[in-house]
C-alpha positions in Angstrom: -58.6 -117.1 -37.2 -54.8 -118.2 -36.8 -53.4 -118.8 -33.3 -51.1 -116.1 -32.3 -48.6 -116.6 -30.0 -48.8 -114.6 -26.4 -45.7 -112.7 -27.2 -47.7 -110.8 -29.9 -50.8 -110.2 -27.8 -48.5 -108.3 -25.0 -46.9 -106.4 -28.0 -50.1 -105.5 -29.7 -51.3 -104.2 -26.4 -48.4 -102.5 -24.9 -48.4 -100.3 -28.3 -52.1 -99.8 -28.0 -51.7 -98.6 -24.5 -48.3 -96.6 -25.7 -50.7 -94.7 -28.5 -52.9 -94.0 -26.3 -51.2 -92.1 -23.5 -49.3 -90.1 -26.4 -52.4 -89.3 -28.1 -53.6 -87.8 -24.3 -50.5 -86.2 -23.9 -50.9 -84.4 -26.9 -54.1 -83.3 -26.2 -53.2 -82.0 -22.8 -50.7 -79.7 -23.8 -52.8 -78.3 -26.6 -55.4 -77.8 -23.9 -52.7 -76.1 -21.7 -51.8 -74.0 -24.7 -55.3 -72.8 -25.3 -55.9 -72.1 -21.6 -59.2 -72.9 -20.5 -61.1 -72.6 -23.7 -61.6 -76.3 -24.2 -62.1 -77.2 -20.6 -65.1 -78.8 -21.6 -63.0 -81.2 -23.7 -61.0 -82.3 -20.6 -63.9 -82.6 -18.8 -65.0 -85.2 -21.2 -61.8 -86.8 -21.3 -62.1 -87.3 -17.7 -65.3 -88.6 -17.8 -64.5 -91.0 -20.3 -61.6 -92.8 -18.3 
């Protein structure tokens, strides 16, 4: 594997972390949207974090 520099490994990670919270965000308001039909879902998603 090549050596990458630091720099990249921050990037990488901030965008991983940045696709992440919009991905959660998007899920919460189409929970909020369907009321409490998936509350299970969110209940899962708490779980996991």
């Amino acid at each position: 594997m090549p050596q990458l520099s630091p720099l990249f490994w921050v990037f990488s990670s901030l965008m991983v972390v940045f696709l992440l919270m919009s991905m959660m965000v998007v899920f919460y308001e189409k929970s909020v949207n369907l009321n409490k039909f998936d509350l299970s879902k969110v209940q899962m998603m708490k779980w996991c974090w």
